[in-house]
C-alpha positions as CSV (number, residue, x, y, z in Angstrom):
1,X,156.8,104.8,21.2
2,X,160.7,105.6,21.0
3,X,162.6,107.2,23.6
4,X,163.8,110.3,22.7
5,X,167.9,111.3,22.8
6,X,169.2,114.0,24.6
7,X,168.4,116.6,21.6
8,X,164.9,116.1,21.0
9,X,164.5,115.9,25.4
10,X,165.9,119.4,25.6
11,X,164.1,120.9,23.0
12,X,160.3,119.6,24.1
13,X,161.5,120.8,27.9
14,X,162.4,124.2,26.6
15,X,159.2,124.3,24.3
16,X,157.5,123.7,27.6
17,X,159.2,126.9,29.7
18,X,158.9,129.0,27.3
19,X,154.7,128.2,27.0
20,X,154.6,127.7,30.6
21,X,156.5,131.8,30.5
22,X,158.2,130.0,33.4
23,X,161.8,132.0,33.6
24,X,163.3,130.0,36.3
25,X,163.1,126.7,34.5
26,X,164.1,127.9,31.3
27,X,167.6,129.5,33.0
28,X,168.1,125.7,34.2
29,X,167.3,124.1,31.3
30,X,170.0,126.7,29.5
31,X,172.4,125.5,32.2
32,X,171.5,122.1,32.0
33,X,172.3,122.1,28.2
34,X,175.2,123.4,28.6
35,X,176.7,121.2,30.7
36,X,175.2,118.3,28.6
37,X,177.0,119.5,25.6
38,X,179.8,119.6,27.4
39,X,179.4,116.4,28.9
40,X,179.5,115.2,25.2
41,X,181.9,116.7,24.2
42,X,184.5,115.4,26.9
43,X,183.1,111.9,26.7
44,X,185.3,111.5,23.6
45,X,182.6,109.7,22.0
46,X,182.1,110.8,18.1
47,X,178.2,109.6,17.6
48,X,177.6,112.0,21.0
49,X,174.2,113.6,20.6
50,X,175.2,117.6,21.3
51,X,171.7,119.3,22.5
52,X,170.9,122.6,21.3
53,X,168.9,125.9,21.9
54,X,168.0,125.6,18.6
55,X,166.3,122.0,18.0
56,X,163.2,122.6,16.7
57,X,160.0,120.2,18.6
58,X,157.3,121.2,15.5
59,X,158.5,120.0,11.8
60,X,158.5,123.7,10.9
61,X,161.4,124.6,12.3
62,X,159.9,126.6,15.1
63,X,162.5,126.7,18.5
64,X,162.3,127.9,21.8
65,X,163.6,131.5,20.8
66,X,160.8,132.1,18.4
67,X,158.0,130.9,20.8
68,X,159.3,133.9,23.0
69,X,159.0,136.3,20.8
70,X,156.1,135.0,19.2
71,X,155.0,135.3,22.9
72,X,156.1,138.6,23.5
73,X,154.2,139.8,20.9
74,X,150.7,138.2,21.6
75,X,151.0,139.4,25.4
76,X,152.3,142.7,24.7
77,X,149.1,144.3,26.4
78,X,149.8,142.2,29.3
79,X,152.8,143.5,31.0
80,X,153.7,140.9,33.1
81,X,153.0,137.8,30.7
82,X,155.1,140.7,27.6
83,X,158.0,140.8,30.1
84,X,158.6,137.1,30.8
85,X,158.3,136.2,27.2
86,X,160.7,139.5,26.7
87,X,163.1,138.3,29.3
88,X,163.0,134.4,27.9
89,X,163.5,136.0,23.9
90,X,166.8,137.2,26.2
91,X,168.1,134.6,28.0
92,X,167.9,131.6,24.8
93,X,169.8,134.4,22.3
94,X,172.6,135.4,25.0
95,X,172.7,131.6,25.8
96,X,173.5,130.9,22.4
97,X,170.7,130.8,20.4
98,X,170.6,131.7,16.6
99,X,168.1,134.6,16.7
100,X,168.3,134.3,12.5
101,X,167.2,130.7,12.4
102,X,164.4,130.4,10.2
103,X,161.4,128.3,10.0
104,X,159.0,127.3,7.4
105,X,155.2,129.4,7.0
106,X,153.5,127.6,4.4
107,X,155.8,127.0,1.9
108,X,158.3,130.0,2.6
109,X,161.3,130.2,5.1
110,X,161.2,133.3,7.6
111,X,162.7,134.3,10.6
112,X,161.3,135.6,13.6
113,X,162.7,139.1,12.6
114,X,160.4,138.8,9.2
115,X,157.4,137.6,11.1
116,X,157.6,140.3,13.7
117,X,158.1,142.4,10.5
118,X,160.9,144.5,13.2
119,X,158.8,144.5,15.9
120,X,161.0,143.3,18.0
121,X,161.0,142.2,22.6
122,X,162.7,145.1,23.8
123,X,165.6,143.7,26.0
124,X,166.1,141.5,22.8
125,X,166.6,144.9,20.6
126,X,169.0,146.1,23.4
127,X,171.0,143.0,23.2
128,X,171.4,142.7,19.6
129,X,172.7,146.6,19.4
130,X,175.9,145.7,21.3
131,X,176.7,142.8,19.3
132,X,178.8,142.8,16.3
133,X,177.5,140.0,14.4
134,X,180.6,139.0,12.3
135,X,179.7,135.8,12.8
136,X,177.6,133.3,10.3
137,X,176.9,130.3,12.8
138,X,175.0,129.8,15.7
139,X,177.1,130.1,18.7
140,X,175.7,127.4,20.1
141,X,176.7,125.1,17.4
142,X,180.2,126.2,17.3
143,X,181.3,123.2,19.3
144,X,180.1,120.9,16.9
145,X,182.6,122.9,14.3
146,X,185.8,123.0,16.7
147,X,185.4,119.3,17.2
148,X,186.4,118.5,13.7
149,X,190.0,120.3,13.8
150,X,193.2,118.6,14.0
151,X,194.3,118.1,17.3
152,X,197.1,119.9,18.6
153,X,200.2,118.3,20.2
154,X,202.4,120.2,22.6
155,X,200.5,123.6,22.6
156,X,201.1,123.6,18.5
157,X,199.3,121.6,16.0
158,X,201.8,118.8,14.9
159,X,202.6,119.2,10.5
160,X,201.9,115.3,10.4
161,X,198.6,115.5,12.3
162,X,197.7,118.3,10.1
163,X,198.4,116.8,6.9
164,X,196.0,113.8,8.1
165,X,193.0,116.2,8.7
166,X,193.8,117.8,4.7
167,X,193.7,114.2,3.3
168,X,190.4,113.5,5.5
169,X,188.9,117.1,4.5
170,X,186.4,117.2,1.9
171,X,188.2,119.4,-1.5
172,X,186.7,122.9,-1.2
């Protein structure tokens, strides 16, 4: 059996919280993520695994956010059970989590949206009303972006630096 990295760690832990509807470990695991993608990304190393909130654990696709609101969902006549797995749907999406990922059901990609079909946690719908949404990445990958540009010299990227990344860049 192979030892899993960092990526594949996080994601069974968090796959575990969120079935365990165990809010206190799943706000450390979010913090302990966190810090271990920012632990890569100072260690300067450029094969550094980055966790993620959204690694999947099942070949589907299926992360941490959609167990919680496939949660929510199936304990909605249980108040207490509905509001953890509420509160959890919450805590991975304002952590970072792409609440548009999709995975696969049968041979068709969905997101949780479609599967809910708009039935939606309710602290979840009050969260994504006050966001814009401009944006077409997951915020938690975003780091993994902003480690690729040039680096800047002096408070301003340097011309000769910059004309190195262009040559390196792929041709649009």
């Amino acid at each position: 059996m192979s030892a899993l990295n960092p990526k594949e760690r996080f994601a069974r832990e968090l796959h575990a919280a969120v079935q365990a509807n165990n809010l206190f470990l799943l706000r450390h695991l979010v913090r302990r993520i966190h810090q271990a993608r920012i632990d890569a990304w100072t260690s300067g190393d450029d094969n550094a695994i980055f966790p993620s909130l959204d690694a999947p654990v099942s070949p589907q696709g299926i992360t941490a956010f959609h167990l919680a609101c496939m949660g929510w969902k199936a304990y909605r006549d249980s108040p207490h059970l509905a509001y953890g797995f509420d509160q959890m749907a919450l805590i991975l999406v304002a952590a970072g989590a792409d609440p548009f990922a999709e995975y696969w059901i049968g041979k068709q990609r969905r997101t949780i949206f479609e599967e809910l079909e708009g039935d939606v946690p309710p602290a979840l719908k009050d969260w994504m009303a006050k966001q814009p949404f401009d944006l077409h990445v997951s915020p938690s990958e975003a780091m993994i972006t902003q480690r690729t540009l040039p680096p800047i010299k002096c408070g301003v990227r340097s011309p000769q630096q910059c004309a190195m990344f262009k040559e390196k860049s792929p041709a649009p």
